[in-house]
N, CA, C and O of each residue as an XYZ file, in Angstrom:
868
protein
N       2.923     19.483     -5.416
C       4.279     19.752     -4.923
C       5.126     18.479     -5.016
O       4.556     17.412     -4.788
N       6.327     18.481     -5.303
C       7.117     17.455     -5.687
C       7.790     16.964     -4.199
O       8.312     17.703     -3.365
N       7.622     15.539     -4.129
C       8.168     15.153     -2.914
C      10.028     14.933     -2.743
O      10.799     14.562     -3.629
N      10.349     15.291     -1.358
C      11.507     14.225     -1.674
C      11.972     13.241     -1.195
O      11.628     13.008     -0.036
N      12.912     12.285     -1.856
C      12.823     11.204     -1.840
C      14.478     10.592     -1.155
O      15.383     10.431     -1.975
N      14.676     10.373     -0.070
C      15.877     10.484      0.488
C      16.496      8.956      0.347
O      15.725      8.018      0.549
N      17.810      8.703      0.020
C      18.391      7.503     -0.481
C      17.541      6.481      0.665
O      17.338      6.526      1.879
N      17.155      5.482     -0.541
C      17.046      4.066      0.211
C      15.768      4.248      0.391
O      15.422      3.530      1.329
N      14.541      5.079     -0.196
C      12.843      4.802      0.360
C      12.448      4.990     -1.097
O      12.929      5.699     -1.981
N      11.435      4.146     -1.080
C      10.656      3.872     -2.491
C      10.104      5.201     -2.967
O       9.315      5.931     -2.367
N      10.757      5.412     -4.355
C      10.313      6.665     -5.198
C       8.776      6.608     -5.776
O       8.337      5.615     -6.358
N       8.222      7.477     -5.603
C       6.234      7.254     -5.519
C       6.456      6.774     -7.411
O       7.405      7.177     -8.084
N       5.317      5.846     -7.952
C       5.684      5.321     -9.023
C       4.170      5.293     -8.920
O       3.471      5.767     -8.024
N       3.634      4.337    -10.528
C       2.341      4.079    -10.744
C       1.357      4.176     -9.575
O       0.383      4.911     -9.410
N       1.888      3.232     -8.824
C       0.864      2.142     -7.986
C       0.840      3.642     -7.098
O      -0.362      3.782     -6.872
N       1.274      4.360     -6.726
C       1.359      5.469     -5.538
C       0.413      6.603     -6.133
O      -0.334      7.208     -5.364
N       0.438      6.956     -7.761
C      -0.446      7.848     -8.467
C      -1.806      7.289     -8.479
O      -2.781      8.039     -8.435
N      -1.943      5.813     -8.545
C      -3.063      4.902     -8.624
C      -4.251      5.211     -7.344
O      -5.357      5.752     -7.344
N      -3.420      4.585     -6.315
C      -4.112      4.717     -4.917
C      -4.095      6.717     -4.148
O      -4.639      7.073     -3.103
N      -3.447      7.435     -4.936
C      -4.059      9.128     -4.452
C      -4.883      9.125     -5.722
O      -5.216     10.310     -5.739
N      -5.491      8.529     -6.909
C      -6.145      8.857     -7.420
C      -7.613      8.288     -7.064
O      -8.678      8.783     -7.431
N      -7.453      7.267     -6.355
C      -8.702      6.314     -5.775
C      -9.253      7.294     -4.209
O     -10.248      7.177     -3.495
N      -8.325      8.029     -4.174
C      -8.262      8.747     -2.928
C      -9.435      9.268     -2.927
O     -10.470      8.927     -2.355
N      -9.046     10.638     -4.026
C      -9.686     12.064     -4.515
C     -10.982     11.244     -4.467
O     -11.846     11.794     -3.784
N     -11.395      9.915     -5.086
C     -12.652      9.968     -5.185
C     -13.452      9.219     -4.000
O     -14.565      8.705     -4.109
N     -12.810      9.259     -3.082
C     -13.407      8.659     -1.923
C     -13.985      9.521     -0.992
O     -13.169     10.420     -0.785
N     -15.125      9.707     -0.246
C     -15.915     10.903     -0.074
C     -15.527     10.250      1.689
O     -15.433      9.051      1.950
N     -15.306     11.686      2.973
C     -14.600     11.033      3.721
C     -15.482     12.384      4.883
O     -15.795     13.565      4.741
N     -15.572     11.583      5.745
C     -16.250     12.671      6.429
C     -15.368     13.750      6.888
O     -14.192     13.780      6.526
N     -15.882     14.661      7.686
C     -15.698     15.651      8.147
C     -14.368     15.198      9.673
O     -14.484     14.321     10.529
N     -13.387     16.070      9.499
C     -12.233     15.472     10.568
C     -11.614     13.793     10.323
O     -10.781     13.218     11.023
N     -12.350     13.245      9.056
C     -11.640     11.540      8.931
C     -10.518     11.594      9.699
O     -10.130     12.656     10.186
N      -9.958     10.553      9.856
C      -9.170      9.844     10.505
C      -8.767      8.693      9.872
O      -9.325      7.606     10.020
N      -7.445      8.982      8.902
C      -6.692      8.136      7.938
C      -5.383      7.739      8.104
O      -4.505      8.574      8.321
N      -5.118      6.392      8.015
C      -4.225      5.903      8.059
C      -2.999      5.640      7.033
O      -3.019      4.458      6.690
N      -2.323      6.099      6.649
C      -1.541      4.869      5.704
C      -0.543      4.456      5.753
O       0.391      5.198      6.056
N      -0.334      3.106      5.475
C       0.196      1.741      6.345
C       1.351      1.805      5.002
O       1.088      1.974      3.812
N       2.599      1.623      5.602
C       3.831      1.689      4.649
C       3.856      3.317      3.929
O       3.575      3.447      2.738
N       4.118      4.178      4.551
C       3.903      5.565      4.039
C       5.117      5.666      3.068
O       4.702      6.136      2.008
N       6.603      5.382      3.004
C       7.476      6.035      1.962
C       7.880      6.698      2.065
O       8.688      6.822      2.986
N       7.602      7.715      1.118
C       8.043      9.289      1.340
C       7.002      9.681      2.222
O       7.326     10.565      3.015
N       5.703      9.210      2.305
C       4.599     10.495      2.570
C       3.866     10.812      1.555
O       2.861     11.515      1.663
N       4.284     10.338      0.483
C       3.134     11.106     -0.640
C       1.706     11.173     -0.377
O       1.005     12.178     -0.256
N       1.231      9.353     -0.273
C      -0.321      9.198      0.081
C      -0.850      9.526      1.195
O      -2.070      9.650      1.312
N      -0.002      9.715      2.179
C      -0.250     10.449      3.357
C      -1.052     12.201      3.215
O      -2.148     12.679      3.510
N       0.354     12.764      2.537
C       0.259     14.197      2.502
C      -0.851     14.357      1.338
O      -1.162     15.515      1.058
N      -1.370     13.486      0.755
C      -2.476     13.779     -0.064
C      -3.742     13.603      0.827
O      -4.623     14.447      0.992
N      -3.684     12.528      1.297
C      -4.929     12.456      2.044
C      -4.899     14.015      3.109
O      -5.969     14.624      3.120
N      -4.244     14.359      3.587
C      -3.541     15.399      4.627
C      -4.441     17.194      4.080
O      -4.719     18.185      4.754
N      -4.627     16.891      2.662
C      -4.582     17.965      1.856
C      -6.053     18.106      1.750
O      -6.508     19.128      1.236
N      -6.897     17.107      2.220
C      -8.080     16.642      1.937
C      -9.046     17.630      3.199
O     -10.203     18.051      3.208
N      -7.916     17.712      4.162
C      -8.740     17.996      5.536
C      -8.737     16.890      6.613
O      -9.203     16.978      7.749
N      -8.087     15.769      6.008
C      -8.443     14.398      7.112
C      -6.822     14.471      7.865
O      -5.762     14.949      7.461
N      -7.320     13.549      9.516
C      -6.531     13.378     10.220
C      -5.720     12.616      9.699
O      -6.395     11.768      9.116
N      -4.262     12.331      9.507
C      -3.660     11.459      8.582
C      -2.479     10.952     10.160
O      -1.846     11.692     10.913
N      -2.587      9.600     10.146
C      -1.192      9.161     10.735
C      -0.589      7.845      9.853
O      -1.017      6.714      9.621
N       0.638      8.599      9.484
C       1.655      7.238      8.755
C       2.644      6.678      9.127
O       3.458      7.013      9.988
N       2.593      5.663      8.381
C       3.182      4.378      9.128
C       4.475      3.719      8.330
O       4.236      3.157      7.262
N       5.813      3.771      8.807
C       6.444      2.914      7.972
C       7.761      1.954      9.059
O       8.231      2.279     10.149
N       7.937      1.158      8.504
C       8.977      0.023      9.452
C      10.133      0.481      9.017
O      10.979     -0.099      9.698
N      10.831      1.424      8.026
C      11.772      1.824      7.905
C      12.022      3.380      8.418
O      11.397      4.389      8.092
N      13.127      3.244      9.317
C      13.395      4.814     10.422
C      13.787      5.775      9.227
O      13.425      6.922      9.489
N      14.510      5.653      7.805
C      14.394      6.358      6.598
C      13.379      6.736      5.971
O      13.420      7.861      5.473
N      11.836      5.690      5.764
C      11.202      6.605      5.347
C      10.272      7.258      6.291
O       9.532      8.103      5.787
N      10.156      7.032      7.595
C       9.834      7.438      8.809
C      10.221      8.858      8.746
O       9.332      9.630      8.388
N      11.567      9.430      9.071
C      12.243     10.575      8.419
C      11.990     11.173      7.402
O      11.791     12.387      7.352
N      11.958     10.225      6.235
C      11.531     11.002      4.894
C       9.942     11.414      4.705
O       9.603     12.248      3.865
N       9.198     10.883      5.392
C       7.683     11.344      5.484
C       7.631     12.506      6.033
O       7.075     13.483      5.531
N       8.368     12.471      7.402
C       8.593     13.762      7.984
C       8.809     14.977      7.745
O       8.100     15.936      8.050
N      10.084     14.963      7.032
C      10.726     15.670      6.052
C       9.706     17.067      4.864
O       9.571     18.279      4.701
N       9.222     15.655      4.315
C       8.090     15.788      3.237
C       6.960     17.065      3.974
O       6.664     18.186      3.561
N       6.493     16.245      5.315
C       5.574     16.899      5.756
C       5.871     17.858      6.398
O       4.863     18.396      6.856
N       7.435     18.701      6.851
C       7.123     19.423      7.240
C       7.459     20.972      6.098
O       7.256     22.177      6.251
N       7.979     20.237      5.115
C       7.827     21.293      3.866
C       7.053     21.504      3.334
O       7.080     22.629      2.834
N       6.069     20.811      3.099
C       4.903     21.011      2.780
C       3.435     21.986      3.904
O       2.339     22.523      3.745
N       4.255     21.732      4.794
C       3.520     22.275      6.088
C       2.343     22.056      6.522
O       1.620     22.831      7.150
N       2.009     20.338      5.988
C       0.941     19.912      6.447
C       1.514     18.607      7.952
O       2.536     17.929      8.055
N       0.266     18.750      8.897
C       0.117     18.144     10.198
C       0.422     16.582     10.073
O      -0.611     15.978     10.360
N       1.273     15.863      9.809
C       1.475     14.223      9.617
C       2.043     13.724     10.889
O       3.092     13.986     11.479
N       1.021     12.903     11.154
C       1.803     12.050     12.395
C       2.400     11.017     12.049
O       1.788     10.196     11.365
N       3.421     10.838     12.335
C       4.602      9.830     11.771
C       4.771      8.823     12.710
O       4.827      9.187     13.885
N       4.881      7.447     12.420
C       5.355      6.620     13.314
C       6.063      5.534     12.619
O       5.683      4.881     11.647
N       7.345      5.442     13.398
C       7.790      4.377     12.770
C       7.531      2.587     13.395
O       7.075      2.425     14.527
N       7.788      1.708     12.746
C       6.934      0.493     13.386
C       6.446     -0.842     12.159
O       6.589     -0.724     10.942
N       6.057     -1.651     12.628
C       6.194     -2.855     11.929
C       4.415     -2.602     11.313
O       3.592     -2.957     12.156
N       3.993     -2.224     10.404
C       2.794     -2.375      9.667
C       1.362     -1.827     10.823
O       1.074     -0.674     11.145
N       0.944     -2.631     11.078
C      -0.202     -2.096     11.951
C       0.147     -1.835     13.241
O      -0.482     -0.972     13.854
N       1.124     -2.485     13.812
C       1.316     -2.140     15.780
C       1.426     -1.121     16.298
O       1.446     -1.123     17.529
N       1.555      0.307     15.487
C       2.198      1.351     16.758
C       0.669      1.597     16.541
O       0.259      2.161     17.556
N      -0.471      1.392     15.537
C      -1.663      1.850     15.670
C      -2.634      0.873     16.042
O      -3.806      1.067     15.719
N      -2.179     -0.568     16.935
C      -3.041     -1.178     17.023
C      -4.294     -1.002     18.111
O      -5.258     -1.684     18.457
N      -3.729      0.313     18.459
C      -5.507      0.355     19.684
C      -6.641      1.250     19.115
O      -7.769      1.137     19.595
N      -6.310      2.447     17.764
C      -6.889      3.494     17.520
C      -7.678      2.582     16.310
O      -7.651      1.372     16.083
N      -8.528      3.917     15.509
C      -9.591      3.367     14.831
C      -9.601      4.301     13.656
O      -9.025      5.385     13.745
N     -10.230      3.936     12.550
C      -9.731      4.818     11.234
C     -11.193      4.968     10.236
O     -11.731      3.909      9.912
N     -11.605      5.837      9.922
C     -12.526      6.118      8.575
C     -12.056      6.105      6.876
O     -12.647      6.410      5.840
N     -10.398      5.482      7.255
C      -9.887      5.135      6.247
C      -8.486      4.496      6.073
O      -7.604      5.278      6.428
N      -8.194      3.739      5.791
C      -6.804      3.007      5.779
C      -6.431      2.773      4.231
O      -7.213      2.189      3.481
N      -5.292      3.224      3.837
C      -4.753      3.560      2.429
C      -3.360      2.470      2.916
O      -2.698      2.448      3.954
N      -3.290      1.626      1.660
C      -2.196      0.602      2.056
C      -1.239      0.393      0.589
O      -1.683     -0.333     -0.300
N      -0.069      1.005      0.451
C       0.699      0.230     -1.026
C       1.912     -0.399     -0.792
O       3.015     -0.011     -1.177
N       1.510     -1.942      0.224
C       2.626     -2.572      0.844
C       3.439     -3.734     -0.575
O       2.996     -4.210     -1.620
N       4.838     -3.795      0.160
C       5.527     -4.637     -0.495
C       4.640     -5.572     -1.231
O       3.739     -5.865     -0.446
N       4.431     -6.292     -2.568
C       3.768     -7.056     -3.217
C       4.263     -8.267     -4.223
O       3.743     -9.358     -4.461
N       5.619     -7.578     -4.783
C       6.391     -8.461     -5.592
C       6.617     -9.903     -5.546
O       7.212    -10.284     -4.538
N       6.320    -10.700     -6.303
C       7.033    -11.766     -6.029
C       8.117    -11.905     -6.157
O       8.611    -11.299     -7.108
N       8.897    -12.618     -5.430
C      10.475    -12.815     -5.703
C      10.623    -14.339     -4.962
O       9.995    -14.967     -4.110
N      12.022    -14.586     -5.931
C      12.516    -16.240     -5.566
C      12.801    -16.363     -4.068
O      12.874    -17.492     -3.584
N      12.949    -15.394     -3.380
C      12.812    -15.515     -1.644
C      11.847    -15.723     -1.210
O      10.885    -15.003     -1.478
N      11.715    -17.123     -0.112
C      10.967    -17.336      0.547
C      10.326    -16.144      1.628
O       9.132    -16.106      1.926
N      11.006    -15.513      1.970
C      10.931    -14.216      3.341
C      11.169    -13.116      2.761
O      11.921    -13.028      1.790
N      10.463    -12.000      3.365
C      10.825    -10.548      3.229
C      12.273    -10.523      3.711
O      12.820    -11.042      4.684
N      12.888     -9.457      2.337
C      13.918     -9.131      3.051
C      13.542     -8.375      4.436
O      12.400     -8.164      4.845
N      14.937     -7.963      5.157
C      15.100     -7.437      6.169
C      15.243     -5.763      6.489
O      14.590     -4.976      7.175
N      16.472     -5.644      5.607
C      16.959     -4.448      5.133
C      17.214     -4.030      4.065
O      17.066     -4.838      3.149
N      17.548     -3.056      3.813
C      17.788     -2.529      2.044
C      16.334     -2.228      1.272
O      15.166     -2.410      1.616
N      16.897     -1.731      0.181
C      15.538     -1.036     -0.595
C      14.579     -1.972     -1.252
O      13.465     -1.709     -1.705
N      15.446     -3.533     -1.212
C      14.182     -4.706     -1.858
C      12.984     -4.813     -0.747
O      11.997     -5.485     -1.045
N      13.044     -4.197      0.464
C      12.249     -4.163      1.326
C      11.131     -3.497      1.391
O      10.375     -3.515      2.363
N      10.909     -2.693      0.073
C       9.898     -2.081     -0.117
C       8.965     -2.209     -1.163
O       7.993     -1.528     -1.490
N       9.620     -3.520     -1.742
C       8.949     -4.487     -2.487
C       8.602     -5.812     -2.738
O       7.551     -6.076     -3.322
N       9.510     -6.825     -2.289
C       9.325     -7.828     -2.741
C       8.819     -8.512     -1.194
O       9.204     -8.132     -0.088
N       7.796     -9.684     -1.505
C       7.346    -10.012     -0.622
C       7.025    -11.519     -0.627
O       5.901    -12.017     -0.559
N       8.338    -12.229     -0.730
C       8.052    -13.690     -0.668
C       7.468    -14.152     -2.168
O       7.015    -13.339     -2.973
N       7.552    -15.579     -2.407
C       7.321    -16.527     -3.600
C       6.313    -15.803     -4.383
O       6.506    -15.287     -5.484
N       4.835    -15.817     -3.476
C       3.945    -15.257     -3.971
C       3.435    -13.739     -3.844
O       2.408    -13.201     -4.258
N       4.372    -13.321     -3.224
C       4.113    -11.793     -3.289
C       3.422    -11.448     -1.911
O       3.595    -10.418     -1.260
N       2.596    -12.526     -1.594
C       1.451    -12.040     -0.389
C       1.837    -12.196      1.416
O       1.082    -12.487      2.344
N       3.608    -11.805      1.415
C       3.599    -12.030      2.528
C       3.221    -10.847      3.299
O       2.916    -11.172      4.446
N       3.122     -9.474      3.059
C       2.946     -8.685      3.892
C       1.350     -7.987      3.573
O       0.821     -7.169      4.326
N       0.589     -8.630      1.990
C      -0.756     -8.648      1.705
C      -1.818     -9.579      3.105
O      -2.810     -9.333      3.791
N      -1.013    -10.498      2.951
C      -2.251    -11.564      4.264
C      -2.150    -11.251      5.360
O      -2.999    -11.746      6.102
N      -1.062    -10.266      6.040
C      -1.137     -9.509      7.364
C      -1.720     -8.067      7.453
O      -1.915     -7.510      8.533
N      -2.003     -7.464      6.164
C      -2.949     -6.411      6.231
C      -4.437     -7.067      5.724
O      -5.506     -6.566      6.074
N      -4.347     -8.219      4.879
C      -5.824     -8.632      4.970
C      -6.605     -9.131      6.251
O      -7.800     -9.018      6.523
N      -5.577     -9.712      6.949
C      -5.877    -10.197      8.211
C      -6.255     -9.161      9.201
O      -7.378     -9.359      9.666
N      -5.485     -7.839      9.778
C      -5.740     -7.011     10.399
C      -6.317     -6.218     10.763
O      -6.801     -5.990     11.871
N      -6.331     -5.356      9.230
C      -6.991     -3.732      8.960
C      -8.026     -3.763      9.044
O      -8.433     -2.655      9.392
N      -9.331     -4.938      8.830
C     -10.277     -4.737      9.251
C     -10.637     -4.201     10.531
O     -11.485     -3.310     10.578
N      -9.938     -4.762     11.883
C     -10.407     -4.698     13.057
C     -10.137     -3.160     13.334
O     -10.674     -2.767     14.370
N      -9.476     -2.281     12.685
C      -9.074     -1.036     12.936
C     -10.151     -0.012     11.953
O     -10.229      1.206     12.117
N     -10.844     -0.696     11.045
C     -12.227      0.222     10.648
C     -12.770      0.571     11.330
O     -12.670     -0.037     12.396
N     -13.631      1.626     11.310
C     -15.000      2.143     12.054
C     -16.374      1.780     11.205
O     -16.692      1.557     10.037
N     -16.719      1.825     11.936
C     -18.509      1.294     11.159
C     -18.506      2.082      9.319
O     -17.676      2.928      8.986
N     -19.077      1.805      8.832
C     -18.162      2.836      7.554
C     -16.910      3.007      6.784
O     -16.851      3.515      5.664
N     -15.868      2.525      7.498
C     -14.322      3.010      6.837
C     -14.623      2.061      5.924
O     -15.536      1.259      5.727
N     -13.417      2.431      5.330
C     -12.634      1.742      3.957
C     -11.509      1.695      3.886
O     -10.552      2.446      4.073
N     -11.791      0.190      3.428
C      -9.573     -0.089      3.108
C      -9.494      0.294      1.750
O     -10.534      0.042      1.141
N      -8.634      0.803      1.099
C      -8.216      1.138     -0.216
C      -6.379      0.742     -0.094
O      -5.473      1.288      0.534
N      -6.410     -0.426     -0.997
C      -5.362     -1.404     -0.893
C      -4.918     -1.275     -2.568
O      -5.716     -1.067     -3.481
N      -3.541     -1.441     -2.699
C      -3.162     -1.574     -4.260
C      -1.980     -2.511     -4.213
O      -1.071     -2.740     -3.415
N      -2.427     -3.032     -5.586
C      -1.926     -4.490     -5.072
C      -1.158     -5.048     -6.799
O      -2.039     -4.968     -7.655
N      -0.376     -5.337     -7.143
C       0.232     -6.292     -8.409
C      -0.970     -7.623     -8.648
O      -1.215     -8.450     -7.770
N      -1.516     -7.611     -9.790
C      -2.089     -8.916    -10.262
C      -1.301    -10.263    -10.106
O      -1.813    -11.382    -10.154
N      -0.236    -10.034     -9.950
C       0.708    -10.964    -10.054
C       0.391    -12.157     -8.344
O       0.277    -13.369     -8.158
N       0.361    -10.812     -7.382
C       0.113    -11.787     -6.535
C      -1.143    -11.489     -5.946
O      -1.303    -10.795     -4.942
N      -2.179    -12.141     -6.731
C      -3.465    -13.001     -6.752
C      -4.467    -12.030     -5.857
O      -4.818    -12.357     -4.723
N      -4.918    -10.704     -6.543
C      -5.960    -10.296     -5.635
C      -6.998    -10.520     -5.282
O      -7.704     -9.785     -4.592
N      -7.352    -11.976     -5.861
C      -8.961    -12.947     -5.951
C      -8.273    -13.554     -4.119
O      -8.993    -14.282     -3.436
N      -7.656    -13.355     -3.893
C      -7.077    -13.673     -2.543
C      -7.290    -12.871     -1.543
O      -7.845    -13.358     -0.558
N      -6.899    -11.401     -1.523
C      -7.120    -10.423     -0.977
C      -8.497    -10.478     -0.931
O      -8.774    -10.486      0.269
N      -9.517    -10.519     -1.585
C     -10.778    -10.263     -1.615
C     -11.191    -11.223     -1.144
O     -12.140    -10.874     -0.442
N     -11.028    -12.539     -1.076
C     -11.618    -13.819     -0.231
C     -11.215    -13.551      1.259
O     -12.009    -13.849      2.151
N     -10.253    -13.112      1.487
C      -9.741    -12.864      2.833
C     -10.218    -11.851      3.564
O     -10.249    -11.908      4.793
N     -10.809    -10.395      2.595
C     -11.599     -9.157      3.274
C     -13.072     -9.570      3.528
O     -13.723     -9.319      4.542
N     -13.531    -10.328      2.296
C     -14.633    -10.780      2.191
C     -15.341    -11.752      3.569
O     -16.352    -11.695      4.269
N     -14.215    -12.570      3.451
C     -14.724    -13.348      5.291
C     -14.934    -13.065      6.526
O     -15.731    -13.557      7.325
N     -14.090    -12.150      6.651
C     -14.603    -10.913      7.710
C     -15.714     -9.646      7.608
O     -15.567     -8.505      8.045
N     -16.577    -10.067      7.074
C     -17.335     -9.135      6.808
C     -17.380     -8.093      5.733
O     -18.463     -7.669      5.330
N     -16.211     -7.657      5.246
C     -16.027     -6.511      4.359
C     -16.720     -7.004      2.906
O     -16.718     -8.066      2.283
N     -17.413     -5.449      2.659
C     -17.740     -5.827      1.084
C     -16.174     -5.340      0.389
O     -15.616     -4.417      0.982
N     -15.740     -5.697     -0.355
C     -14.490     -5.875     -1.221
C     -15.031     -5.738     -2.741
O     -16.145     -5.888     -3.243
N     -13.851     -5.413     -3.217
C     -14.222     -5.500     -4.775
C     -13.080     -4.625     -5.311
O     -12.562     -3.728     -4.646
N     -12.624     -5.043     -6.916
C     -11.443     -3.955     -7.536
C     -12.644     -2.954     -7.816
O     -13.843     -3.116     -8.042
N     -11.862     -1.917     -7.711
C     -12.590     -0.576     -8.360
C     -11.247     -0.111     -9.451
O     -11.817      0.761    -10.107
N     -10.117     -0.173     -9.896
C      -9.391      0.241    -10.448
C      -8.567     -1.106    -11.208
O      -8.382     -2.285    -10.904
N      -8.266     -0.393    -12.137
C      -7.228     -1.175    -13.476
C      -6.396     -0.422    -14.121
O      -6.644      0.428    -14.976
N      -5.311     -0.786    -13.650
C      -4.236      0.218    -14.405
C      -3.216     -0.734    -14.937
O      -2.868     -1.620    -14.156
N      -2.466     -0.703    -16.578
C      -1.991     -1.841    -16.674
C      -0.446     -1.006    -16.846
O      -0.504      0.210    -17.030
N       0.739     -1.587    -16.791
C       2.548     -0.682    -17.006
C       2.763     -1.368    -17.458
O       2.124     -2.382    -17.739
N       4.107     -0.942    -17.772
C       5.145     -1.836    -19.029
C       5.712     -2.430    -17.356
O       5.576     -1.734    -16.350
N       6.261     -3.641    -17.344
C       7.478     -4.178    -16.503
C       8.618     -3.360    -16.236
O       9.283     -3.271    -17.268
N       9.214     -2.615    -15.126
C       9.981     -1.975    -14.638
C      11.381     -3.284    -14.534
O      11.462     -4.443    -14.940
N      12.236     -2.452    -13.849
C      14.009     -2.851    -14.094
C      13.342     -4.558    -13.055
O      13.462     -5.758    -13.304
N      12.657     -3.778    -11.885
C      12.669     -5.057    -11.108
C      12.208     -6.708    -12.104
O      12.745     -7.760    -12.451
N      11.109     -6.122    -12.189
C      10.282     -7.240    -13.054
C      10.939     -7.896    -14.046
O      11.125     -9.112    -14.086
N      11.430     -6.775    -15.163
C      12.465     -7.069    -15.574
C      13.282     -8.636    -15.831
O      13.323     -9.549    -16.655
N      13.974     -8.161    -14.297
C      15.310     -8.808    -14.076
C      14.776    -10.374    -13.753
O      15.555    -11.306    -13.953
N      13.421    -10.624    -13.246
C      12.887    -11.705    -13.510
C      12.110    -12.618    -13.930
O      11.547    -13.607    -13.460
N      12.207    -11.960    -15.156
C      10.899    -12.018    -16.046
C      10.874    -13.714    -16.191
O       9.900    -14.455    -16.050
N      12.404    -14.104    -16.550
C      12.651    -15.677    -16.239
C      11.788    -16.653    -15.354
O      11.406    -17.736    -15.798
N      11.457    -16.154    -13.896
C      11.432    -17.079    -12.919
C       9.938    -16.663    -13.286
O       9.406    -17.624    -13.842
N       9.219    -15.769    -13.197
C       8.111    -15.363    -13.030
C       7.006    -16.039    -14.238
O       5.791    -16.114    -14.059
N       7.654    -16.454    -15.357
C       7.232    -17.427    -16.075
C       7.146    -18.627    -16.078
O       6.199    -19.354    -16.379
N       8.639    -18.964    -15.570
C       8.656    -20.477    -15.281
C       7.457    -20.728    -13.831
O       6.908    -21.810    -14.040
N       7.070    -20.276    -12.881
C       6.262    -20.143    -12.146
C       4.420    -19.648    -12.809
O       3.404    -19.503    -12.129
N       4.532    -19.553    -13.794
C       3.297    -19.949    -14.349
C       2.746    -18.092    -13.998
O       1.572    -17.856    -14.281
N       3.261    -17.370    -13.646
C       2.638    -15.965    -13.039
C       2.533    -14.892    -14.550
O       1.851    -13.904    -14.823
N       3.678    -15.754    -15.362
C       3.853    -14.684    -16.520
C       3.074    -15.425    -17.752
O       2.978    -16.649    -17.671
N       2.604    -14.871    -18.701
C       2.221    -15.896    -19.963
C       3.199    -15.145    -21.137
O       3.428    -13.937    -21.196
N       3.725    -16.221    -22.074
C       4.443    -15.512    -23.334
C       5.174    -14.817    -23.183
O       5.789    -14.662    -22.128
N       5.335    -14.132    -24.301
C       6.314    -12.921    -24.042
C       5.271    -11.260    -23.350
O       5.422    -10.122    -23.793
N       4.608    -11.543    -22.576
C       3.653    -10.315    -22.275
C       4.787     -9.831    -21.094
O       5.389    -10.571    -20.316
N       4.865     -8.590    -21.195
C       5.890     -7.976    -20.217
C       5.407     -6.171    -19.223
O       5.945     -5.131    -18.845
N       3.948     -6.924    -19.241
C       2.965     -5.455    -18.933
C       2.858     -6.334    -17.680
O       2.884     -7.562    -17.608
N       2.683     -5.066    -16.342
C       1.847     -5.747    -14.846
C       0.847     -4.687    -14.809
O       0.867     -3.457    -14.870
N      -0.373     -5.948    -14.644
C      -1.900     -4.894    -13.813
C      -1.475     -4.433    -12.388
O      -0.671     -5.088    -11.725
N      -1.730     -3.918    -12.188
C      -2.345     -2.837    -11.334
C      -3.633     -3.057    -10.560
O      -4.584     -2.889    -11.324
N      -4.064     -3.407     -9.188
C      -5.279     -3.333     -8.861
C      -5.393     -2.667     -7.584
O      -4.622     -2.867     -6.644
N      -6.813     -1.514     -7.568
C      -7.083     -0.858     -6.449
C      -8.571     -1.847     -5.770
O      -9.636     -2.067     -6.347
N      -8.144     -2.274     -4.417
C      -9.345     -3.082     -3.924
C     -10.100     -1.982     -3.229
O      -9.447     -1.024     -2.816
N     -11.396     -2.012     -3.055
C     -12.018     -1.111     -2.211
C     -13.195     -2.296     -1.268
O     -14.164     -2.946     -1.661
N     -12.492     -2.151      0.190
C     -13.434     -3.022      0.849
C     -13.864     -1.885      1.982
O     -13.180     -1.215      2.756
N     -15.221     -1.956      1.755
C     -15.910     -1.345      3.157
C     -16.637     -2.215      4.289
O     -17.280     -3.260      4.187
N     -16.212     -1.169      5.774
C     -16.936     -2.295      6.935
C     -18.740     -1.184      6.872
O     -19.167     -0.030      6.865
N     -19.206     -2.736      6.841
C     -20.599     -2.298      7.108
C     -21.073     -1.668      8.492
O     -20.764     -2.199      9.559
N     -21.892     -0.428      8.415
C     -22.250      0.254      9.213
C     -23.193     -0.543     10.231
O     -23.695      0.039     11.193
């Protein structure tokens, strides 16, 4: 079913087909209890939703908060919606799965934007400002068993993400490779992103990576 996508929330793209395709193959018990952190529209939500699992999503924007909603109640599946800054409105509950496709981009800003639609992408110099607060977190919200399933731009350094899941216990590892042509964003800075050593040549393709870290039982 085709979602919709209400002005100003990120239109589901690669990285969103990537991580519901890492989904399908993730085997999830009976009643799971899934999270996903920066929901959007709802897409990865209402997929997981479709599965049979408890789904509550999460986004810091009251638009796509709404637009998840929206989504879910045309679809006429059960989504608990919350709006809220990344992990806090769920920081006491516990999950058999956490699905994450947060801001990643690098951009010449030091800080996440605030407002507006670059807010649903770009995430500081190296991309990893809103990556090292879900690497940091989401662990403590696993259950013996869960899994984070995280998707992430090569660009900003998922040998990072995985040192950071990895220290806390989680086994980590890419399970997915998906490579695109450079979109309008990338694009527009293909300039800086070279001079910063992130781009080589004229190559104008971004990987794609799905991490899969599990907490040991």
């Amino acid at each position: 079913m085709t979602t919709v996508t209400l002005p100003g929330v990120y239109t589901p793209q690669d990285d969103t087909d990537l991580l519901i395709r890492c989904l399908h193959h993730e085997p999830l018990p009976s009643q799971a209890e899934v999270l996903d952190v920066g929901t959007g529209t709802g897409a990865v939500a209402m997929a997981a939703a479709r599965l049979g699992a408890r789904v509550t999503a999460v986004d810091i924007s009251w638009r796509a908060a709404l637009n998840a909603k929206v989504n879910a109640m045309l679809a006429r599946l059960p989504l608990r919606v919350r709006r809220g800054d990344l992990l806090a409105p769920v920081s006491e509950q516990s999950f058999d799965l956490i699905l994450a496709n947060p801001p990643y981009v690098p951009t010449p800003a030091a800080s996440c934007p605030r407002r507006g639609h670059t807010r649903a992408w770009d995430a500081g110099r190296d991309g990893r400002l809103v990556l090292d607060r879900i690497c940091r977190h989401a662990p403590s919200l696993l259950r013996p068993g869960g899994v984070l399933l995280l998707v992430q731009s090569a660009l900003s350094r998922p040998e990072e993400s995985l040192r950071q899941l990895q220290a806390v216990g989680l086994h980590a590892g890419i399970v997915e490779h998906h490579y695109i042509a450079f979109g309008p964003v990338l694009r527009s800075r293909s300039g800086w992103l070279r001079s910063c050593g992130l781009v080589e040549g004229s190559d104008e393709r971004e990987e794609l990576v799905i991490i899969r870290a599990l907490r040991p039982r």
